[in-house]
N, C-alpha and C positions, 0 to 999 in steps of 0.2 A: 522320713528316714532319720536314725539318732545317730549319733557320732557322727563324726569327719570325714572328709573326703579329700585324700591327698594328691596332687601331681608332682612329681618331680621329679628332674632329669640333673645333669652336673653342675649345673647352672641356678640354675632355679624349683625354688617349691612355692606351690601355692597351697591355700587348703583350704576350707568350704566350711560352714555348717550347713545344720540339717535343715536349715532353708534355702541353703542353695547358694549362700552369700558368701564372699570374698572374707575370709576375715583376719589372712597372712599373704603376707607376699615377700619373700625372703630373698633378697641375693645372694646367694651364698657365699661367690669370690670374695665382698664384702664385708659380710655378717650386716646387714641393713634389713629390718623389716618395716616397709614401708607404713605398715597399718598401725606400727607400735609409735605413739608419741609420750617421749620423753618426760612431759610433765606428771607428777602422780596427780595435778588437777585435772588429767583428762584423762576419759576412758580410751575405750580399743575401738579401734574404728571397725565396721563394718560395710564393703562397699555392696550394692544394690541397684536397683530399675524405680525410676518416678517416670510417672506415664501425665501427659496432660489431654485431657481429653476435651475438645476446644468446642464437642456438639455440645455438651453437658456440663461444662464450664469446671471439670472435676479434675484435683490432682490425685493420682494413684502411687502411691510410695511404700516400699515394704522396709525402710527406714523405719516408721513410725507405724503401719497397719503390715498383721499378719496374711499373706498369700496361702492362697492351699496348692499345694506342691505335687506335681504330677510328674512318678517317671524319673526322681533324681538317680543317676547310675553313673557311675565310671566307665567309659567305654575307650582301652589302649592310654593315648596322650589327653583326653580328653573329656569332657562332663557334658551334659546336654539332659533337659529335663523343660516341663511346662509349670509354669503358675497361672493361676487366674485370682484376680480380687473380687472380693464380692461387691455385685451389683456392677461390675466393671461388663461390656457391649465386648471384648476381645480376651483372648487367649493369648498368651506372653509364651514364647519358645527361649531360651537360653541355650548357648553352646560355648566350653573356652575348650579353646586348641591349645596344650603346651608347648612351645615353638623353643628351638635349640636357647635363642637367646631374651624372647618375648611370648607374652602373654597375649591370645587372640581371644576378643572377649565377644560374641555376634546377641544381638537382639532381634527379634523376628517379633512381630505383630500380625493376628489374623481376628479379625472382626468375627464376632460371635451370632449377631444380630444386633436391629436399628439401621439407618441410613449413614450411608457415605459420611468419612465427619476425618476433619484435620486432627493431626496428635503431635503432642512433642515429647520427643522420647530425651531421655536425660542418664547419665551416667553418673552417680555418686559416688563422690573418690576421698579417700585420705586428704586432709588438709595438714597441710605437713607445717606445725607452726614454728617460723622463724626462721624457715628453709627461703632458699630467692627462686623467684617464676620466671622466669625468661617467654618473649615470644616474639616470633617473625617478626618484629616493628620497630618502629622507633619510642623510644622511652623507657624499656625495658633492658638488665631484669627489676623487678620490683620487690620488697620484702613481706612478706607471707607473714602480716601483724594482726589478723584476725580484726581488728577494725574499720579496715578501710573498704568499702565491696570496689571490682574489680569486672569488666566484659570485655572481652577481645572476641570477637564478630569476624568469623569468615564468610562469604567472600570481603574483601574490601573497596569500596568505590573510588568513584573520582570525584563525585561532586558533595561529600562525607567530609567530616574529619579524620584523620588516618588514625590519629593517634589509638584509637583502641579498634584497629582492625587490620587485620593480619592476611598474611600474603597464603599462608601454608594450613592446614586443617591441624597444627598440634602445638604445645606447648611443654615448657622443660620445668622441672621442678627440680632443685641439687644446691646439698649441702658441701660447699668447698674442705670445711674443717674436717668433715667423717668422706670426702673425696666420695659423695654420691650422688647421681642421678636418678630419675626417671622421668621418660621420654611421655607424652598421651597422644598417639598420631591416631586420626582416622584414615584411612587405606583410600588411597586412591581410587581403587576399580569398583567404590559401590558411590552411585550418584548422590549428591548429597545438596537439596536447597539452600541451606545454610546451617553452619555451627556455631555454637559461640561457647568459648572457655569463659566460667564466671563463676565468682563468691558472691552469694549475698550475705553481707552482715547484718539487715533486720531479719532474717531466719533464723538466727540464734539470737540471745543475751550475753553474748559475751562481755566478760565486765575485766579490765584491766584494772589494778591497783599496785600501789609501791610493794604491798606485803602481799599474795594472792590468797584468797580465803574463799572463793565460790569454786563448787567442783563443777565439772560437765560430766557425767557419766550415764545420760541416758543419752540414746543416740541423737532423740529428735533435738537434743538441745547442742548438740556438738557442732561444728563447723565443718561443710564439704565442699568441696571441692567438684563442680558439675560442668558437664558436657553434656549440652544440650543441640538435639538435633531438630531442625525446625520447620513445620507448613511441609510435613509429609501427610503423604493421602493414605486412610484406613479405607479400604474398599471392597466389596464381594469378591473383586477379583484380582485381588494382587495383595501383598502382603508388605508390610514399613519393617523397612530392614537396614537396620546397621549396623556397624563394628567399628571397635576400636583395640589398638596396640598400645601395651605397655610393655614400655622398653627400659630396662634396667642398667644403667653404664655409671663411667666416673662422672666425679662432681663440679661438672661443665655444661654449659648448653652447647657449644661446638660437637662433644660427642654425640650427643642424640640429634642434631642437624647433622654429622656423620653418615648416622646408622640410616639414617632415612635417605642419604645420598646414594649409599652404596644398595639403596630397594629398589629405586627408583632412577636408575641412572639416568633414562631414558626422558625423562622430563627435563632432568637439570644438564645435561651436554647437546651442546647443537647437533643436529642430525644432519647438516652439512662443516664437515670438517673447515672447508675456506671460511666459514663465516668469522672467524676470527682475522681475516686476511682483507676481509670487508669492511671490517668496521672502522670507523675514526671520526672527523670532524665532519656534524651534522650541517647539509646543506636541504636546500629545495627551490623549483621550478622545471619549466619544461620550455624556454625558446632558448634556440640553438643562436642568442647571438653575439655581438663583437664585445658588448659589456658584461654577457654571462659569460663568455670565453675572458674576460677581463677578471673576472669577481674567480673563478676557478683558477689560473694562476695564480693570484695573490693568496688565495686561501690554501694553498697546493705546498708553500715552502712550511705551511707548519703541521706537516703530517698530510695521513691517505684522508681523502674525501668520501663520505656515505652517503649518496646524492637520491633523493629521493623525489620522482619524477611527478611532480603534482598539479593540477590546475587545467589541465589540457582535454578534458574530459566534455561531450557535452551536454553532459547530467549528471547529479549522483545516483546509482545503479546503471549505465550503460558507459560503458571503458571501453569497447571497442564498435562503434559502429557500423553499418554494415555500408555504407556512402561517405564520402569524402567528395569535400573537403566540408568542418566542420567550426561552431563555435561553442565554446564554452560560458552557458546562461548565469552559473555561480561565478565563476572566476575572470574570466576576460571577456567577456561580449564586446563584438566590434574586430576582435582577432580572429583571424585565419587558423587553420589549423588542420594540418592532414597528417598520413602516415609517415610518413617523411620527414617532418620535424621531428617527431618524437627520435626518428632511427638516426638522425646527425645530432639531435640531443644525445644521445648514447654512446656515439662516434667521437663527440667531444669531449666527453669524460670521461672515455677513455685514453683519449690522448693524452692527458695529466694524470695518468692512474689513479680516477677515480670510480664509484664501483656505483650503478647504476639501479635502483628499486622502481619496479611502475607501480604505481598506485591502483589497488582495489579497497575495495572493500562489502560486505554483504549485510549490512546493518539496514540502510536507506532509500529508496529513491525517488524520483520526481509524484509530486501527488495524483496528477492528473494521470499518469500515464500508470501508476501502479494500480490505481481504481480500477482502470479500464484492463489490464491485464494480469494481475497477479491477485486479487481478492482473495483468494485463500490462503492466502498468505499472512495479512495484515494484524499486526499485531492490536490486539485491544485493552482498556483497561478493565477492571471490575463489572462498569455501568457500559460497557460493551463501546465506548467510544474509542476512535482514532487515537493513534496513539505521533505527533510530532515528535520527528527526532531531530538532528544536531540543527539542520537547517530550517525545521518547524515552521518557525516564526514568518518564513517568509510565503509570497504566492508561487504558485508552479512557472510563474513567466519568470522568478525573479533564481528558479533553482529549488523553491519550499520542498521539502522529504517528508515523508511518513515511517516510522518504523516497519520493518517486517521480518518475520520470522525466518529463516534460511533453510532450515528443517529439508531435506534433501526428498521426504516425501512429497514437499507442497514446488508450486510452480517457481518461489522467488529462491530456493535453494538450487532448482538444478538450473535456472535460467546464471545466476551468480556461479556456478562451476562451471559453464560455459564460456561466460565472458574469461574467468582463467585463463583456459585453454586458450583461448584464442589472444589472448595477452602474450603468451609464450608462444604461440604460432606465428603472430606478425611482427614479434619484434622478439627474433631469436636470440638478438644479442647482448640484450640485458641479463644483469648478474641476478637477479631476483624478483621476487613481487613482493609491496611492502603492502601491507591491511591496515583500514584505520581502523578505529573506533571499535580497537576489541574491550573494549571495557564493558557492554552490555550484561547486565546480571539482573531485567527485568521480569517479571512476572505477568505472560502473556495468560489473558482469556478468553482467547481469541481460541487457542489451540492447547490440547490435555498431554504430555508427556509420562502421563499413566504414575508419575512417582508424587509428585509435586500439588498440594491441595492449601487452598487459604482462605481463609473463615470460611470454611466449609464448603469450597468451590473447586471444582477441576482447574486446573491453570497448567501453564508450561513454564521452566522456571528458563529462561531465553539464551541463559551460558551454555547448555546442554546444548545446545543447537549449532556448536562452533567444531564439538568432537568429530560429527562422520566426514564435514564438508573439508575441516581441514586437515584431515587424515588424506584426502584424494587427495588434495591441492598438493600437502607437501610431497606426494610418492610422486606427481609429476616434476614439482621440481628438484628434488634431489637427484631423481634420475638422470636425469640434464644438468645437473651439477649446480643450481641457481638455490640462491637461499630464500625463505621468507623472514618475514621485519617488519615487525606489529606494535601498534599502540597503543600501550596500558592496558595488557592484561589484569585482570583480576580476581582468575582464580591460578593455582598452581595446575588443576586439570587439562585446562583450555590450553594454555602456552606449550602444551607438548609438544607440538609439532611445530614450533618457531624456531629459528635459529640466533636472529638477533631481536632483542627488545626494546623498545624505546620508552623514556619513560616522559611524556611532554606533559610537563608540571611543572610551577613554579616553587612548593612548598618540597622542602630536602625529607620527609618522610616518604611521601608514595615515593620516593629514589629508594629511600633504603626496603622498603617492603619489595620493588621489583627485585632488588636485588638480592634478598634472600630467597624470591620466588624462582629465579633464574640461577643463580649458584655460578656455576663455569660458563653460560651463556654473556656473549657480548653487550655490553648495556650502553647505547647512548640518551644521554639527557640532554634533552629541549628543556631549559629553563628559561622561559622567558622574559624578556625585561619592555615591561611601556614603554613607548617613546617617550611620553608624557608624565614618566615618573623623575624623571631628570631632566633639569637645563643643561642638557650637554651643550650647547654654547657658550658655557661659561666653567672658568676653573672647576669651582668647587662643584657642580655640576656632573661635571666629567669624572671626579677623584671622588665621590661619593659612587658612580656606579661605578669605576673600577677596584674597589673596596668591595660591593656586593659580587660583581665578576670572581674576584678573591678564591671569597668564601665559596662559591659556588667550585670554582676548579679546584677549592681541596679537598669538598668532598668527593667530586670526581675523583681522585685520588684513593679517598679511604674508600669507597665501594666498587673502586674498580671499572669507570664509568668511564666514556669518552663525551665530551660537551659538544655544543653547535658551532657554529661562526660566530667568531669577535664581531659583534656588531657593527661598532664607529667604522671598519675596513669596510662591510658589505652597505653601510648607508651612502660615504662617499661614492662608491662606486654606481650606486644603482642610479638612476636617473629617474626611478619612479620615485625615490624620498628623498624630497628634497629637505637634507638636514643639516643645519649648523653646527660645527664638532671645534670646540675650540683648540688651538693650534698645537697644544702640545699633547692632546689626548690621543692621537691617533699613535704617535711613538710609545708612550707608556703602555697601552694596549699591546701594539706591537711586542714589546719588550716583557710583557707580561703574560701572556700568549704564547711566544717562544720560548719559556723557559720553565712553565707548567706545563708544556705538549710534550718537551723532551724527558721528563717526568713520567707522566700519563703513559706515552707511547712505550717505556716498559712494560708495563701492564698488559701487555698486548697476548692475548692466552693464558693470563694468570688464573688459577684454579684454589681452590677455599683452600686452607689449612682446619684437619677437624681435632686435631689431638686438645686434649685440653691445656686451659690456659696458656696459651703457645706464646703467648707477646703479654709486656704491660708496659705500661707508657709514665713516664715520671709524672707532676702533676704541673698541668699547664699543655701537654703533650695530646695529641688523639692519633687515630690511625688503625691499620689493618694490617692482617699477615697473610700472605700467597706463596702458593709454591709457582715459578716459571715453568715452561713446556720443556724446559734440560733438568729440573729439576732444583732451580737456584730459590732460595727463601728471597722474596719481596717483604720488604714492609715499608709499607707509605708511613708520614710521618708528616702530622700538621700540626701548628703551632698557630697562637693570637697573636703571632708579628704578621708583618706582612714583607713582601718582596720587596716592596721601595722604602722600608727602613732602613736606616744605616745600622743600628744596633743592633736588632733583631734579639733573640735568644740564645742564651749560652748558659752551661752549668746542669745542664740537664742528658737524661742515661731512658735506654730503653733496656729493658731484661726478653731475653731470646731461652725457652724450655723446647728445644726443638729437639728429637733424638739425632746424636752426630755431632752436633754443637756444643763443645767444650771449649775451657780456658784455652785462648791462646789460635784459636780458629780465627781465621782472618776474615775481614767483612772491607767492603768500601760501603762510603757516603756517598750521593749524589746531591749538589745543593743549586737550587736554584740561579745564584749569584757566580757558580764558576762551570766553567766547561770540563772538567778535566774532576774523578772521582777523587778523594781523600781515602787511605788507607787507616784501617780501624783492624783493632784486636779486640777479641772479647776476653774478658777479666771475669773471674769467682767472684761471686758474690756470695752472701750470708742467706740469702733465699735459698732454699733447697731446691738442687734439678733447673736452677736458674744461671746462664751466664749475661751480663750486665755488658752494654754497650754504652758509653761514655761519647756526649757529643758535641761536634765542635760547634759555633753559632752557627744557627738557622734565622733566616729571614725567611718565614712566610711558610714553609716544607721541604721537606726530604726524601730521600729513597735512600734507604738500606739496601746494600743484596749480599747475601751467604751464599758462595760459590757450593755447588752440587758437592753435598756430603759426600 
């Protein structure tokens, strides 16, 4: 077909050539076209399909080789046409939807002939040079300097490096000076093995110099920007299918993490409203006695307790047994244990208004006993072996687990919705069930999920297997009003159905990746600390970990997180650790504890703020911005001093661009070191659309609050 092919509505135009290819994307509120780069050393972008065909070791790209083009037409909002490459085994479908505010761009794959074979499909995007890339994580945004390559990998693990892997399937690319974005989100409702946002810079010759004298004007030499989707199955009988949204807004990554909040609300809000009522300082156990009744008092004057009922089990995969009285072979062998403990363990923290989780989860269980009853189940790897999971390492007398697949079809899926139920039947008075070990994102080959294929194998990609069961789980207990409370998700799909998250890590990255995964959802963090990383029997000892404690409760602070138990209070106490705490560590804790909790504990319901640039921090300063559940502006506010300096910070301003907030609106402080808030006015500044908050010394953090516009 020659000529163009235009969509446009008030919003937006795109337009096509007569290949089929993206070759404007315009915002019109704006004036931004995305494809046009500014340099005259560089051509016009055109975006396109690179296909990897992993039987045949072959990349297909109509970048650089021409497709013969079947069927391109405009049909209403929308375009839809086939290509095929030559010598290519498939048939390429294409379809964009023009959406009020976004661009729906769908890839379809159907195999032509030849045998079953993995593919990875790829998106070719504008590489916008000099614009900053934002992504769910830590360490970003990044500058878009065509030298450096770049991978942000979704899902993201636990036992990985976080740093270039992401909680959400999208990334932000926006120029603050021309006030543009665009958003790359892949959609939720189509499954998805893995994605990964990446530049390669040995794919072009980009050459930097003081004076610029080399052009890029042929495509295959220019720099893109790709979205590659990964270890999907081409099959006689199904077809690799995916899509992606391009979302066009101002020149912030808060908006387009916005635009995806208000699509998806349903992921990122708890589907038990109390779960905010739940959450607070992370504890665990399950005997009901004078020194856990001892340890929950003491821990009870600095906020609500999230008691998470562990250990009492006498397996992993069976929670509720069908005889009593029992022992637990991982955790306490030697103890008793019946229904009855558990129900005065629950009795007891309630009595401290603390809020009670039982412990499941569907990941594990005992070896011997899952051989003998669940085999279809079992998860395998490539060479068809057993797959050890958390407790692996050990034998079946001692507790050892195997992985297995929970898949509602096989027997360890509906055996594990069972024990649920009956979780919630014998112990009606618990506020929730808490899941461990949601982090699984294995690749079983054991079992075919029909989407999911690697080096040329059926497989099941094992995240998949967490939607239908925990879809039941949660409609039984919201019904009953009971929340669930899970740890370490690691897709944004999976956590739908959570209410609160936990993130037990000790690296402050996977904190901030849950919590951009979760959004308005309650987050506690298990950061754990060795015993044997400190001489807490000795000064320095002691003031070295409550320096790491610190740091750990500010970021608490900036991401809106509730922490665990002060250690040194729960070692004295406990009678199983027996620890030396030298004598003045337990008060500095104390006193440090109490005065980041009453901090924290605002937070309490705090919700994102997405307008752009809504906060900046002077320099020395970090921090976050939240609206309250009245509608009051939060912003945490952390500093390099700490609590037990005398001197702390001073001479330093944060800037407030909120709508409502003008010269002369009044704010309070909240500081650490006093009880009682400080009255603050916000002042003009010479920033535009900014007003400037001036502040008094800080030791260690702060709270702002803006009373409800």
């Amino acid at each position: 077909m020659s000529g163009d092919i235009i969509l446009e509505n008030e919003n937006l135009r795109v337009s096509f050539d007569g290949a089929g290819r993206i070759k404007s994307l315009i915002d019109k509120r704006r004036g931004i076209d995305f494809f046009e780069q500014k340099s005259r050393f560089m051509g016009r972008f055109k975006a396109g399909v690179r296909v990897r065909d992993e039987l045949k070791y072959r990349d297909y790209c109509e970048i650089w080789e021409k497709p013969r083009i079947v069927n391109l037409e405009k049909s209403g909002d929308g375009v839809i046409f086939k290509k095929t490459f030559m010598g290519a085994d498939f048939d390429i479908e294409e379809e964009f939807t023009l959406k009020k505010d976004h661009l729906y761009w769908q890839i379809r794959l159907y195999k032509t002939r030849g045998e079953d074979r993995t593919v990875q499909i790829r998106y070719m995007l504008p590489f916008l040079e000099f614009w900053n890339l934002w992504a769910p994580c830590d360490g970003t945004p990044i500058l878009l300097d065509g030298m450096k390559s770049f991978r942000f990998n979704y899902p993201f693990g636990s036992r990985m490096n976080q740093d270039n892997r992401i909680a959400i399937p999208m990334v932000t690319i926006y120029n603050s000076r021309l006030d543009s974005g665009l958003s790359l989100i892949e959609p939720f409702e189509l499954p998805k093995p893995g994605v990964s946002f990446l530049y390669e810079s040995s794919e072009t010759d980009m050459h930097y110099g003081i004076r610029p004298t080399v052009y890029y004007e042929e495509p295959r030499r220019m720099p893109y920007l790709q979205v590659a989707n990964l270890n999907l199955r081409l099959a006689e009988d199904g077809r690799a299918w995916i899509a992606l949204m391009l979302v066009p807004h101002d020149g912030d990554w808060r908006p387009g993490l916005g635009w995806l909040y208000n699509r998806y609300r349903e992921y990122f809000d708890p589907g038990l409203r109390e779960a905010w009522d739940h959450v607070g300082i992370w504890m665990s156990g399950f005997q009901p006695t004078k020194e856990t009744e001892d340890v929950i008092k003491k821990i009870s004057k600095y906020g609500r307790i999230l008691w998470e009922i562990h250990g009492f089990f006498p397996f992993y995969g069976l929670f509720v047994p069908d005889e009593e009285p029992w022992e637990s072979r991982a955790h306490t062998p030697g103890v008793t244990v019946t229904y009855d403990t558990i129900r005065k363990m629950v009795r007891m923290l309630h009595k401290y208004g603390a809020h009670a989780y039982l412990y499941w989860e569907i990941r594990e269980g005992l070896k011997d006993w899952v051989l003998e009853n669940f085999s279809d189940s079992l998860v395998k790897t490539e060479k068809g072996e057993l797959v050890p999971a958390y407790w692996g390492d050990r034998p079946s007398e001692e507790g050892g687990t195997y992985l297995l697949n929970p898949d509602l079809r096989y027997s360890w899926g509906k055996h594990c919705l069972e024990q649920a139920k009956k979780e919630l039947e014998m112990y009606p008075e618990i506020d929730g069930i808490f899941v461990d070990g949601y982090r699984e994102m294995e690749y079983d080959f054991g079992h075919d999920d029909n989407i999911t294929m690697v080096h040329n194998k059926p497989a099941y990609y094992w995240n998949f297997a967490y939607f239908p069961v925990m879809e039941k789980i949660s409609e039984l207990c919201h019904s009953q009003k009971k929340g669930l409370f899970a740890n370490k998700p690691v897709t944004v799909e999976s956590q739908k159905y959570l209410d609160i998250l936990m993130i037990e890590a000790s690296d402050p990255p996977y904190l901030v990746n849950i919590a951009y995964m979760g959004l308005n959802k309650p987050l506690s963090w298990i950061s754990w600390f060795r015993q044997d990383q400190y001489d807490l029997s000795k000064k320095e000892g002691c003031l070295e970990y409550l320096r790491d404690l610190e740091d750990r409760l500010k970021l608490c602070m900036k991401w809106g997180a509730f922490p665990q138990f002060p250690i040194l209070q729960r070692y004295i106490l406990s009678a199983q650790r027996q620890v030396k705490v030298w004598e003045g560590g337990l008060d500095l804790e104390d006193r440090l504890y109490s005065a980041y909790m009453r901090l924290i504990e605002m937070l309490r319901g705090r919700r994102w703020v997405f307008q752009k640039r809504p906060v900046k921090f002077s320099y020395g300063l970090d921090g976050n911005i939240f609206e309250s559940p009245n509608g009051e502006i939060l912003v945490p506010v952390t500093s390099g001093s700490s609590f037990f300096e005398e001197e702390g910070v001073s001479g330093l301003y944060v800037q407030i661009s909120i709508p409502g907030i003008t010269e002369g609106t009044s704010a309070e402080i909240y500081l650490l070191d006093k009880e009682e808030p400080i009255k603050l006015t916000i002042e003009d500044t010479v920033d535009p659309w900014m007003g400037i908050i001036k502040l008094p010394k800080i030791k260690g953090a702060a709270m702002i609050k803006i009373p409800n516009r």
